[in-house]
N, CA, C and O atoms as CSV, one atom per row, in Angstrom:
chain,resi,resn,atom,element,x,y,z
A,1,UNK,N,N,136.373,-17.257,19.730
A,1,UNK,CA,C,136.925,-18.580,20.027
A,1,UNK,C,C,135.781,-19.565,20.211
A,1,UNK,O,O,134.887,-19.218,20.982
A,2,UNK,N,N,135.699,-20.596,19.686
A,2,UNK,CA,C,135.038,-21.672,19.738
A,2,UNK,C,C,135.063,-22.622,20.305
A,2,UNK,O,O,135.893,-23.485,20.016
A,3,UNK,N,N,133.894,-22.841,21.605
A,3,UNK,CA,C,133.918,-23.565,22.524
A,3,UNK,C,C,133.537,-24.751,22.170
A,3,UNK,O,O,132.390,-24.563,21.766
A,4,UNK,N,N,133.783,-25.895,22.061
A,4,UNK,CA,C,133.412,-26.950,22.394
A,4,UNK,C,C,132.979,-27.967,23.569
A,4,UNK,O,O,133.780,-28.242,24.463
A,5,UNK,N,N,131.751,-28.484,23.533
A,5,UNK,CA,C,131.272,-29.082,24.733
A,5,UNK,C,C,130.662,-30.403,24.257
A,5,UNK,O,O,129.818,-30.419,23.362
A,6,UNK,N,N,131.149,-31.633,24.937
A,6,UNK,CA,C,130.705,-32.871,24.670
A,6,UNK,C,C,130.002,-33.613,25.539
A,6,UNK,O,O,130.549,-33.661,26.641
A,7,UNK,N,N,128.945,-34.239,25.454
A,7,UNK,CA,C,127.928,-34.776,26.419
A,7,UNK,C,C,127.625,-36.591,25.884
A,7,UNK,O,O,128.103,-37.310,25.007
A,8,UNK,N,N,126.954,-36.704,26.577
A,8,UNK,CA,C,126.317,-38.467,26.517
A,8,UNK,C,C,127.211,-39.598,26.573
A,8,UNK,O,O,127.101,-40.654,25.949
A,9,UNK,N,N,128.225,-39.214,27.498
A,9,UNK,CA,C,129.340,-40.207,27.842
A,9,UNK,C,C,128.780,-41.384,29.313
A,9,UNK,O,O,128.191,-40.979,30.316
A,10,UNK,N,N,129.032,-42.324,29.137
A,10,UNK,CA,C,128.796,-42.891,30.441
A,10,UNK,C,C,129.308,-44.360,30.243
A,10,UNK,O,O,130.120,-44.708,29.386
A,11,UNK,N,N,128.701,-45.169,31.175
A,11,UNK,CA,C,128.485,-46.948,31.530
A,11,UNK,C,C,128.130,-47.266,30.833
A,11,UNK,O,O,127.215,-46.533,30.459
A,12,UNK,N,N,128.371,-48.741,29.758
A,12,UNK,CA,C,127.549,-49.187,29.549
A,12,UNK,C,C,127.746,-50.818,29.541
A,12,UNK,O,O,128.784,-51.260,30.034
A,13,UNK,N,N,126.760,-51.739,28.985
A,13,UNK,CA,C,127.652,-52.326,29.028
A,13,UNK,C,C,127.956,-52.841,27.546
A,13,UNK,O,O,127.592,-52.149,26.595
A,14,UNK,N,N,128.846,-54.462,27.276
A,14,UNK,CA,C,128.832,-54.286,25.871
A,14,UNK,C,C,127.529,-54.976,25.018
A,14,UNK,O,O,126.784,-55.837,25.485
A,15,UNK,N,N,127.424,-54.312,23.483
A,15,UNK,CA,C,126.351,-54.781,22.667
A,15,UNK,C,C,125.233,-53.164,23.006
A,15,UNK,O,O,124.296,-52.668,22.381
A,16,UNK,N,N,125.648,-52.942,23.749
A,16,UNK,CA,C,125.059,-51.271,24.458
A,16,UNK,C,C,125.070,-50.627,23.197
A,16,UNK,O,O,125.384,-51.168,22.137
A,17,UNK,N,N,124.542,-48.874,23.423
A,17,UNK,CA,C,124.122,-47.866,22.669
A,17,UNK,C,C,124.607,-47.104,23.565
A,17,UNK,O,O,124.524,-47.243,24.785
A,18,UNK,N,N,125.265,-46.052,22.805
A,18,UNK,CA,C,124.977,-44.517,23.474
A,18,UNK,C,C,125.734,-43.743,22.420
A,18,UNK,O,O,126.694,-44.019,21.701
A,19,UNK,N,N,124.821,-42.469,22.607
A,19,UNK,CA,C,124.890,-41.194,21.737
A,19,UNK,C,C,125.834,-39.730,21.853
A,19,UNK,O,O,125.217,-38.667,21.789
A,20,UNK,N,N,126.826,-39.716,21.965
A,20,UNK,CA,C,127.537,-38.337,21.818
A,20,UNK,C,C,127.225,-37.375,21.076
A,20,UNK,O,O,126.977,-37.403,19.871
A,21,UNK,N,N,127.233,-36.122,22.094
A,21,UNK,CA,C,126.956,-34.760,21.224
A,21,UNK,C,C,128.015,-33.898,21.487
A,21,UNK,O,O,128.633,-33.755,22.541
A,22,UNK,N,N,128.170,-33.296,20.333
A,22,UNK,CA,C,129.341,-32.186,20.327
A,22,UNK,C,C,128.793,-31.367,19.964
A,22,UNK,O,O,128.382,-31.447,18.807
A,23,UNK,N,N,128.459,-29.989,20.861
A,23,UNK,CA,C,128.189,-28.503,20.415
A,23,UNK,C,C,128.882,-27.224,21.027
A,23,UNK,O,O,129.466,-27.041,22.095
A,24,UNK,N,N,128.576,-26.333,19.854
A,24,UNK,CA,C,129.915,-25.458,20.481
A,24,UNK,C,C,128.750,-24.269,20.700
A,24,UNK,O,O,127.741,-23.860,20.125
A,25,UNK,N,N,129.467,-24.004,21.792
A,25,UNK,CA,C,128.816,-22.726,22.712
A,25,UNK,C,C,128.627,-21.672,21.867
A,25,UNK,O,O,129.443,-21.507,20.961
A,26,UNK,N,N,127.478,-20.749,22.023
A,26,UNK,CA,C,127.489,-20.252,21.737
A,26,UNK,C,C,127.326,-19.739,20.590
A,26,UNK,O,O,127.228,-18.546,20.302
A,27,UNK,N,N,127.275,-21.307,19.438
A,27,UNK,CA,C,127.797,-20.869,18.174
A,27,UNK,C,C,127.101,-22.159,17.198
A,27,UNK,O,O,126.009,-22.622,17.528
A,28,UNK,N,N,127.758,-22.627,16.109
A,28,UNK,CA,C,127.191,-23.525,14.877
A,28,UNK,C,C,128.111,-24.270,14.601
A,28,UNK,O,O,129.156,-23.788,14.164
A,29,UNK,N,N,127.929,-25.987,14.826
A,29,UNK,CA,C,128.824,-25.992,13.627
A,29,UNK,C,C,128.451,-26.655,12.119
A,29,UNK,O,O,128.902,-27.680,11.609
A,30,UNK,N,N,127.874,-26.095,11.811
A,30,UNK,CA,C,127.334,-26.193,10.916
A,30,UNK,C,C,127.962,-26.333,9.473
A,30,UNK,O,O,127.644,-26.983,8.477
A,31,UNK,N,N,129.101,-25.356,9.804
A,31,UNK,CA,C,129.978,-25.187,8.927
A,31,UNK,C,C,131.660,-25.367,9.309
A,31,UNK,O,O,132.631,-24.701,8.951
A,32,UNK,N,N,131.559,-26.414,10.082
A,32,UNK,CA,C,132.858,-26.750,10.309
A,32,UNK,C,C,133.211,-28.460,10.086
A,32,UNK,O,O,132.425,-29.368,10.360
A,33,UNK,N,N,134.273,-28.586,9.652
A,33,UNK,CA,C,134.826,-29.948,9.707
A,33,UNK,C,C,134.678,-30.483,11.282
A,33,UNK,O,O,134.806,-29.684,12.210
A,34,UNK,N,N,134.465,-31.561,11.458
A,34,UNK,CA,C,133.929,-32.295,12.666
A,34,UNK,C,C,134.976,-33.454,12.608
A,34,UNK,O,O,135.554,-33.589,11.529
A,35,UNK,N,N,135.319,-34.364,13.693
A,35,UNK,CA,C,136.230,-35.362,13.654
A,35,UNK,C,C,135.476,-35.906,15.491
A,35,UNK,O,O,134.810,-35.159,16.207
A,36,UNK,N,N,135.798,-37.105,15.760
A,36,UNK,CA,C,135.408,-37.547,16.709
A,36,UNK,C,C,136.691,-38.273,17.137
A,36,UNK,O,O,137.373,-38.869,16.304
A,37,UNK,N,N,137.036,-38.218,18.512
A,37,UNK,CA,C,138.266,-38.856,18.544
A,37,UNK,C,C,138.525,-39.870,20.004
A,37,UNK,O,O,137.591,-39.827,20.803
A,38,UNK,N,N,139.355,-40.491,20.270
A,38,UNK,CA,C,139.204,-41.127,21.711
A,38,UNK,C,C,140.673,-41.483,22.220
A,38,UNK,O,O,141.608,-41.757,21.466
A,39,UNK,N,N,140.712,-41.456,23.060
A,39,UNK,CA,C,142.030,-41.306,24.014
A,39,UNK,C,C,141.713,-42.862,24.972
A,39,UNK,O,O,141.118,-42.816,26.049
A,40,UNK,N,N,142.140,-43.968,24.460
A,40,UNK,CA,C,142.075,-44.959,25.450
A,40,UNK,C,C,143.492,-45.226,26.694
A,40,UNK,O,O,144.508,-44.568,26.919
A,41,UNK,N,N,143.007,-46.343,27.218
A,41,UNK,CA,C,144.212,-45.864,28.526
A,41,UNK,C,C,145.554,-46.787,27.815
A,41,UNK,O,O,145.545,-47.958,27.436
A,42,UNK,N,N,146.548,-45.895,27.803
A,42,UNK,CA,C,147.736,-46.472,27.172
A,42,UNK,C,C,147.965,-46.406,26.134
A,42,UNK,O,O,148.947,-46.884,25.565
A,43,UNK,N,N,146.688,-45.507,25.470
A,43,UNK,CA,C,146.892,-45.920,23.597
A,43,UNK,C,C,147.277,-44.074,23.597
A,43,UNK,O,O,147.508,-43.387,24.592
A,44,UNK,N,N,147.246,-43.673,22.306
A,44,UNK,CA,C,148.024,-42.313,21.719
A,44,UNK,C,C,146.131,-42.459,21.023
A,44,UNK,O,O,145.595,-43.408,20.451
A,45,UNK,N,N,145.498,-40.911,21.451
A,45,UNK,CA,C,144.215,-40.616,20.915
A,45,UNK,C,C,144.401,-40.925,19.483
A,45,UNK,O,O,145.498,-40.949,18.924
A,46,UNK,N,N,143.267,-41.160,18.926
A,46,UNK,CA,C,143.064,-41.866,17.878
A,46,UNK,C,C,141.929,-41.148,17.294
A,46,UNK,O,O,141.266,-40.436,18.048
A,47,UNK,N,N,141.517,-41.259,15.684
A,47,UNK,CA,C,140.362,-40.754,15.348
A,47,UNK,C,C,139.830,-41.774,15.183
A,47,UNK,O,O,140.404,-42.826,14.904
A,48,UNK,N,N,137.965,-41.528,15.415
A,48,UNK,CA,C,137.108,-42.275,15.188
A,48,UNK,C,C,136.166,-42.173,13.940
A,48,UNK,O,O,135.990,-43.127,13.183
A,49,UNK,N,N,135.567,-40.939,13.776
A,49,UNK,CA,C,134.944,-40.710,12.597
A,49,UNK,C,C,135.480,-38.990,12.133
A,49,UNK,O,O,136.420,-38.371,12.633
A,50,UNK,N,N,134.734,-38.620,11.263
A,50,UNK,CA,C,134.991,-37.775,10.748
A,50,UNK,C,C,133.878,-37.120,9.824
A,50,UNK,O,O,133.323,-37.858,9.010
A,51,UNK,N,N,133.487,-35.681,9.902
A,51,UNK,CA,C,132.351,-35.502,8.606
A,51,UNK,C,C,133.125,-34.288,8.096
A,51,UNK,O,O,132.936,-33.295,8.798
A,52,UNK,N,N,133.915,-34.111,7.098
A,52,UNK,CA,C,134.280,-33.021,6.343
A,52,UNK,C,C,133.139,-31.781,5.829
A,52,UNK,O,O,131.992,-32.054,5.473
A,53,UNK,N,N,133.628,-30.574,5.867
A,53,UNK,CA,C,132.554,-29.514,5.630
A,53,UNK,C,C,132.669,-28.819,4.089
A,53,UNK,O,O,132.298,-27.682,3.798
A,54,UNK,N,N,133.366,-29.946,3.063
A,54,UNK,CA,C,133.017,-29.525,1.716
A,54,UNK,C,C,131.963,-30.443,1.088
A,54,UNK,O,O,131.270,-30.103,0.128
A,55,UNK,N,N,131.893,-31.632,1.699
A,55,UNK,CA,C,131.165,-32.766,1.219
A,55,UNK,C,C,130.024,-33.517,1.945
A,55,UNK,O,O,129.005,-34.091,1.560
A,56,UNK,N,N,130.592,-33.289,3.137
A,56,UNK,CA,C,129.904,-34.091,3.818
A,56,UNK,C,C,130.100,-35.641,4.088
A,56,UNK,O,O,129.353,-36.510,4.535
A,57,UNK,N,N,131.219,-35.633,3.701
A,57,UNK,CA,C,131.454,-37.605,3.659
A,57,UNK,C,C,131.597,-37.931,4.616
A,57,UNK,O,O,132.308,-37.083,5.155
A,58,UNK,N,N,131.290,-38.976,5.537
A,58,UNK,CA,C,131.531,-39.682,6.853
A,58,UNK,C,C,132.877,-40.415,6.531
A,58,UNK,O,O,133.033,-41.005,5.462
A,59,UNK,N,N,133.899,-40.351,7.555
A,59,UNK,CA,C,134.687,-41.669,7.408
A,59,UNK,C,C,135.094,-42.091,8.560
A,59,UNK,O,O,135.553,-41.377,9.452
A,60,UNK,N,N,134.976,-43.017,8.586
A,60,UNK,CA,C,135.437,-44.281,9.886
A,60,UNK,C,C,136.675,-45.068,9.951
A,60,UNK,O,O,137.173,-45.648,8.986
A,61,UNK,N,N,137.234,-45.052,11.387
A,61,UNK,CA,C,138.438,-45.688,11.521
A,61,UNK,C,C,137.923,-47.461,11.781
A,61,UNK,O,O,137.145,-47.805,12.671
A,62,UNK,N,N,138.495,-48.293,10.896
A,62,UNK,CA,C,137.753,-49.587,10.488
A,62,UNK,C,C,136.931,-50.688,11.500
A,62,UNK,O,O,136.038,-51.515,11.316
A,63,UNK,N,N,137.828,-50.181,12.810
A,63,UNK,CA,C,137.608,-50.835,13.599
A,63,UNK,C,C,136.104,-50.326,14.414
A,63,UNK,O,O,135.725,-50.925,15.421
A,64,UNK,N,N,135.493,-49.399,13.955
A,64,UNK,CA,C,133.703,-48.936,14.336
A,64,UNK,C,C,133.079,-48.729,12.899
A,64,UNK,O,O,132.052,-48.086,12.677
A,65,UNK,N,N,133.787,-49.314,12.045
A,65,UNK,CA,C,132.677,-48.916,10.586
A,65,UNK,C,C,132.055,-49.977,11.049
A,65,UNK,O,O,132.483,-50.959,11.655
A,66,UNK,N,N,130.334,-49.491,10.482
A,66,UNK,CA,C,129.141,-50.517,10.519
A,66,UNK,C,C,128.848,-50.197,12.092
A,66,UNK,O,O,127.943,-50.928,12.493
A,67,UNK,N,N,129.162,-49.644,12.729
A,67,UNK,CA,C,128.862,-49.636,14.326
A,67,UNK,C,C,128.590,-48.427,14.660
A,67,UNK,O,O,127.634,-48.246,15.415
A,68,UNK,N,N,129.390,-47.263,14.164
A,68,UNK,CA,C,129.068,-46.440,14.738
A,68,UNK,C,C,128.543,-45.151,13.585
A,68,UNK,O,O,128.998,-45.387,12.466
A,69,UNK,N,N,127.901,-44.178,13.627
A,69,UNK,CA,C,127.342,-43.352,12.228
A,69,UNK,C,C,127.781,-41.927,13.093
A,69,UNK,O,O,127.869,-42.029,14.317
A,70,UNK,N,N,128.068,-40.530,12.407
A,70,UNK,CA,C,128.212,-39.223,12.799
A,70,UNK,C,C,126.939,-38.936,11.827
A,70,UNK,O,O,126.460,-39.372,10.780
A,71,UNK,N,N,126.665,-37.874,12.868
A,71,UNK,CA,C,125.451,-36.671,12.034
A,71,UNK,C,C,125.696,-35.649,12.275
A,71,UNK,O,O,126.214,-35.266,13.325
A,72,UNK,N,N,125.413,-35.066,11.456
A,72,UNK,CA,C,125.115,-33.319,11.893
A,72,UNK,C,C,123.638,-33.104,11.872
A,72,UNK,O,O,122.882,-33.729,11.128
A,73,UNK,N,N,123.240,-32.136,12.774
A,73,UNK,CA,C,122.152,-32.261,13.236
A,73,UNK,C,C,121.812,-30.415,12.721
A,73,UNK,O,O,122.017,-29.627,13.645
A,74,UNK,N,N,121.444,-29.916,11.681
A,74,UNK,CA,C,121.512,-28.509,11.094
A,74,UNK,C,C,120.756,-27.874,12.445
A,74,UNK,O,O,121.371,-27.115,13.195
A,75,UNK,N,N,119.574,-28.198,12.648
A,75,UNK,CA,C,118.666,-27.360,13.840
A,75,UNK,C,C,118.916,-27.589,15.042
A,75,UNK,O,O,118.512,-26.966,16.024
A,76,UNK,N,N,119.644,-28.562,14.993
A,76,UNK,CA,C,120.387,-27.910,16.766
A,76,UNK,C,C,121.725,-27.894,16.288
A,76,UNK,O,O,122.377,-28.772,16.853
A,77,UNK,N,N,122.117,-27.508,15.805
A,77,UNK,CA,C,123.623,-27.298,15.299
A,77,UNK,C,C,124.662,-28.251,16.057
A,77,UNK,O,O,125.749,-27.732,16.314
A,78,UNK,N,N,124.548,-29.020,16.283
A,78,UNK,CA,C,125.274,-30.176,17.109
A,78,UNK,C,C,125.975,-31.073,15.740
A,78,UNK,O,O,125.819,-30.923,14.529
A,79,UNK,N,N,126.696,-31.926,16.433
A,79,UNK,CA,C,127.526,-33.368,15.525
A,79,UNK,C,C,127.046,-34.128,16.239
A,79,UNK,O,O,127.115,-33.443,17.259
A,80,UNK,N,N,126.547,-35.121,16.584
A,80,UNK,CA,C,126.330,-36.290,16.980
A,80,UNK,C,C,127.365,-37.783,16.642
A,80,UNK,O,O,127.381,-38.099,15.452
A,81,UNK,N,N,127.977,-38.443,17.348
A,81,UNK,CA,C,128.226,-39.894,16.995
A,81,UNK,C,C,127.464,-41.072,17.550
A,81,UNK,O,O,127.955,-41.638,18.526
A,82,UNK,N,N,126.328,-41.512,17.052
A,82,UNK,CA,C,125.301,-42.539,17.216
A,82,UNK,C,C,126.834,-43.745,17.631
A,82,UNK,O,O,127.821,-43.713,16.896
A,83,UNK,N,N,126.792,-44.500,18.598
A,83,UNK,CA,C,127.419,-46.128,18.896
A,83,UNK,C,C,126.668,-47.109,19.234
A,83,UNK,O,O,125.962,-47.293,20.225
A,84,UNK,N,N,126.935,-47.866,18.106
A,84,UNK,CA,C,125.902,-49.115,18.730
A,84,UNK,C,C,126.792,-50.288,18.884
A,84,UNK,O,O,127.976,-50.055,18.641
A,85,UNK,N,N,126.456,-51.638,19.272
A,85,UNK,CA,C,127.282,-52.777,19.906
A,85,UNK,C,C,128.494,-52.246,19.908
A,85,UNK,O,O,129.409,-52.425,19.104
A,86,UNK,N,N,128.432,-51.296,21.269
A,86,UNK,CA,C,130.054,-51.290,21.907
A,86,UNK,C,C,130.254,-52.578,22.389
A,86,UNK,O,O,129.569,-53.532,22.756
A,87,UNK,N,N,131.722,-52.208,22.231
A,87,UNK,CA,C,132.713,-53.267,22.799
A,87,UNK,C,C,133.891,-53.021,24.070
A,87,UNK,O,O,134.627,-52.064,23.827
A,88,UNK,N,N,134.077,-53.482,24.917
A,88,UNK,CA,C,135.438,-53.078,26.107
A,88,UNK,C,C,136.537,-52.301,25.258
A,88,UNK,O,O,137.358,-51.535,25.763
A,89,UNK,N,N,136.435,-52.633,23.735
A,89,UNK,CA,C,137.782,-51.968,23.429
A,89,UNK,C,C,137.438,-50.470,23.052
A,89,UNK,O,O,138.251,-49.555,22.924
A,90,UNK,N,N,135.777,-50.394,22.869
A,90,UNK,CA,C,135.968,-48.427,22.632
A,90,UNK,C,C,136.458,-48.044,24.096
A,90,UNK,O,O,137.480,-47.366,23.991
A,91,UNK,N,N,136.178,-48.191,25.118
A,91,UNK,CA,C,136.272,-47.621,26.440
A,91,UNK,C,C,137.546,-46.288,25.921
A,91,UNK,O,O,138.455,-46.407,25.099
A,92,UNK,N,N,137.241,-45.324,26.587
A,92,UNK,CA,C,138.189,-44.227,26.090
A,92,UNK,C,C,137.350,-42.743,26.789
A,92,UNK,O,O,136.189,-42.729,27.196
A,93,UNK,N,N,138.340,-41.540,26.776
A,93,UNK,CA,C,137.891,-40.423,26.863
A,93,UNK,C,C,137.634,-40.138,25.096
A,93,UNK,O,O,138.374,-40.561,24.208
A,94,UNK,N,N,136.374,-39.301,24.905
A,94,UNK,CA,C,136.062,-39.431,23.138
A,94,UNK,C,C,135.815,-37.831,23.306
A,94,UNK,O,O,135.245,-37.237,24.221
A,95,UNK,N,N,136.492,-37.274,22.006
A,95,UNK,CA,C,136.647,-36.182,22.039
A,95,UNK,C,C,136.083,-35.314,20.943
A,95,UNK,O,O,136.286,-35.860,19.858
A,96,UNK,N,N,135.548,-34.345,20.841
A,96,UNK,CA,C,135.081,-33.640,19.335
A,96,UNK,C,C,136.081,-32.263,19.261
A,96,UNK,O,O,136.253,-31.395,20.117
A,97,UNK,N,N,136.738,-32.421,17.750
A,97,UNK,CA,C,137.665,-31.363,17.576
A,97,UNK,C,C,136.596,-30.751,16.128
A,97,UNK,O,O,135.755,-31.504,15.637
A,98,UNK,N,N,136.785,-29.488,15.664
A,98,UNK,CA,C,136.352,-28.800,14.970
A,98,UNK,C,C,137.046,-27.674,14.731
A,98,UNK,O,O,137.443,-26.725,15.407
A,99,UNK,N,N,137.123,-28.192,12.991
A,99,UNK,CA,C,138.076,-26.353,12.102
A,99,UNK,C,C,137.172,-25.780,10.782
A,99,UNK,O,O,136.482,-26.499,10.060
A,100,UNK,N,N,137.342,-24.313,10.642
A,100,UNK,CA,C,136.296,-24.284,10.148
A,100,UNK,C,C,137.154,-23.482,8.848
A,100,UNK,O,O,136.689,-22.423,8.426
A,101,UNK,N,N,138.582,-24.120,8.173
A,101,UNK,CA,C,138.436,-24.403,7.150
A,101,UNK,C,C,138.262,-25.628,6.381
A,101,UNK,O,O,138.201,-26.781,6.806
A,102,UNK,N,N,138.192,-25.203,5.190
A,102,UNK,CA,C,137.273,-25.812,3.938
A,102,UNK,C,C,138.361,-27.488,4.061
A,102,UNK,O,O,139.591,-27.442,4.063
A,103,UNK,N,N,137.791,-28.434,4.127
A,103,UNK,CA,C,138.142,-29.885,4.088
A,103,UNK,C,C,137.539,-30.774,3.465
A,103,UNK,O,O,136.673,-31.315,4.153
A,104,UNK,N,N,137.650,-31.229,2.247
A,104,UNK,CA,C,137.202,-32.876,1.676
A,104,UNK,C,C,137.085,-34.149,1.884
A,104,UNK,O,O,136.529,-35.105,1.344
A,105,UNK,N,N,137.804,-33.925,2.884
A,105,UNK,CA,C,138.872,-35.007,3.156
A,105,UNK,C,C,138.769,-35.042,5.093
A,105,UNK,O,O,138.579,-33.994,5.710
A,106,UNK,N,N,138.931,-36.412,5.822
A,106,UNK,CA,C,139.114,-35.582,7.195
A,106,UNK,C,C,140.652,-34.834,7.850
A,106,UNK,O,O,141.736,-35.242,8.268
A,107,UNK,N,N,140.290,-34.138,7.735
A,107,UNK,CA,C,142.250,-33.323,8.499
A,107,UNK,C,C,142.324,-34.001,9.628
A,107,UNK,O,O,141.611,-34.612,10.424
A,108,UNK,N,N,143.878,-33.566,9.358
A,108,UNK,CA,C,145.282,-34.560,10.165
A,108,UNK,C,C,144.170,-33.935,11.381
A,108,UNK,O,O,143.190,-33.219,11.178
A,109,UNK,N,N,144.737,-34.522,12.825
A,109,UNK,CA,C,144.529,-33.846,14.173
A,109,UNK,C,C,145.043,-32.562,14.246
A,109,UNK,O,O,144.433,-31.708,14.889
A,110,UNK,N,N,146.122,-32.299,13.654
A,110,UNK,CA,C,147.118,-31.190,14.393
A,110,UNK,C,C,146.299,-29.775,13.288
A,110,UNK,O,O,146.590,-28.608,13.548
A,111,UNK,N,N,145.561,-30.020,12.411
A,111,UNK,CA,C,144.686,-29.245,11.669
A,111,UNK,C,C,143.169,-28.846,11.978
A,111,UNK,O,O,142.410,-28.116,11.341
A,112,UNK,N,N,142.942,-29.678,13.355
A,112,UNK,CA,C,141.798,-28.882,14.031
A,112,UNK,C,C,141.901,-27.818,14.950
A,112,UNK,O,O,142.831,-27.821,15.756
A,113,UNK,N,N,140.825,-26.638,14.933
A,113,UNK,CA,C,141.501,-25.872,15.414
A,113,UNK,C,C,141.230,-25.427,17.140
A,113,UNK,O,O,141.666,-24.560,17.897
A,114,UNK,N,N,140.103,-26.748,17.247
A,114,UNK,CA,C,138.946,-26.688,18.149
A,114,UNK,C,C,138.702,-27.671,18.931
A,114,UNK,O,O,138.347,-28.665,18.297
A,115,UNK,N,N,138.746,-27.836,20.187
A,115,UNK,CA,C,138.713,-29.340,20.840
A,115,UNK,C,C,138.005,-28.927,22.089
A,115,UNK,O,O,138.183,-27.878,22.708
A,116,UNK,N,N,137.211,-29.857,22.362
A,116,UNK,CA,C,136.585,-30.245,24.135
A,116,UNK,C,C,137.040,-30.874,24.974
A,116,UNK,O,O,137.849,-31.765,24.714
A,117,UNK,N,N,136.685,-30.617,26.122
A,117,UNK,CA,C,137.241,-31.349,27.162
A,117,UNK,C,C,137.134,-32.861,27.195
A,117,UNK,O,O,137.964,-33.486,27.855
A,118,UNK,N,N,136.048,-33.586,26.445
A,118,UNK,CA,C,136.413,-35.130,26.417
A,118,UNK,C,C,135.340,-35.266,27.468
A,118,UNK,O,O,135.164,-34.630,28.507
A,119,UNK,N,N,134.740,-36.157,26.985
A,119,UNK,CA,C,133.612,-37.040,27.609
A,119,UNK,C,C,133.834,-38.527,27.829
A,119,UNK,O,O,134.387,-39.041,26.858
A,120,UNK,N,N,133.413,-39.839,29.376
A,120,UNK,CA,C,134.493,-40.555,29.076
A,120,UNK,C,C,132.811,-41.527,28.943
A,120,UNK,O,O,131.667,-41.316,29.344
A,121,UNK,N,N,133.489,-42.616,28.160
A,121,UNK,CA,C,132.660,-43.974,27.713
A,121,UNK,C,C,133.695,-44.645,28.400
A,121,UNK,O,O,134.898,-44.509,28.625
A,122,UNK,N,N,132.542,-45.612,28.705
A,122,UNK,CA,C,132.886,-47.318,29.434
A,122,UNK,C,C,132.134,-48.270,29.478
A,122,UNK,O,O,131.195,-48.596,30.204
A,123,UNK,N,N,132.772,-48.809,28.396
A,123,UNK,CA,C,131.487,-50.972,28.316
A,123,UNK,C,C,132.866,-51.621,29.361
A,123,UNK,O,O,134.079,-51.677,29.562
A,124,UNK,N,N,131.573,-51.992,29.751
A,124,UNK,CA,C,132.125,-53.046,30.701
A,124,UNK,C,C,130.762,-53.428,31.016
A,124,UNK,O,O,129.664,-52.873,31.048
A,125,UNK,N,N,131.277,-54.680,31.255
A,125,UNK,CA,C,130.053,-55.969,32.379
A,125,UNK,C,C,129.677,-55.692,33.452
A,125,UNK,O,O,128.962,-56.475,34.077
């Protein structure tokens, strides 16, 4: 079973930076579909980015394209989501789910097979 653990959540304020890491215990994902996701207060979690594990394509939900980038990081086997000029409206618990079949494309939510406890971000002034 594949643990997931998410880090570099905090304060910030907006026009801010900060870096999320998603790594799974114990393990790689190296070879798994990655998705980044966020749970704001009142909203239904949402995806943010996405890196599929046939291609490698990044994709972004429109409202952080140009703002925010995912990596995979091969030697520390981590995903990363780089954010830059946050705004009050990312504020959210942000989550990394991971499945480690074959995807082109980013899969629905209900097709990951792997999720963390959620790390929380906050811009504010």
């Amino acid at each position: 079973q594949l643990q997931l653990v998410e880090s570099g959540g905090g304060l910030v304020q907006p026009g801010g930076s900060l870096t999320l890491t998603c790594e799974a215990s114990g393990s790689s994902l190296i070879y798994h579909a990655v998705g980044w996701y966020r749970l704001a207060p009142g909203k239904e979690r949402e995806e943010v980015a996405c890196l599929p594990n046939m291609n490698n394509q990044e994709s972004y939900r429109s409202s952080v394209l140009g703002r925010f980038i995912i990596t995979r990081d091969s030697a520390k086997k981590t995903v990363k989501l780089h954010m830059n000029n946050l705004k009050t409206e990312d504020t959210g618990v942000y989550y990394c789910a991971a499945t480690r079949m074959l995807w082109s494309r980013c899969p629905a939510q209900s097709d990951y097979q792997f999720w963390g406890q959620g790390t929380q971000v906050t811009v504010s002034s």
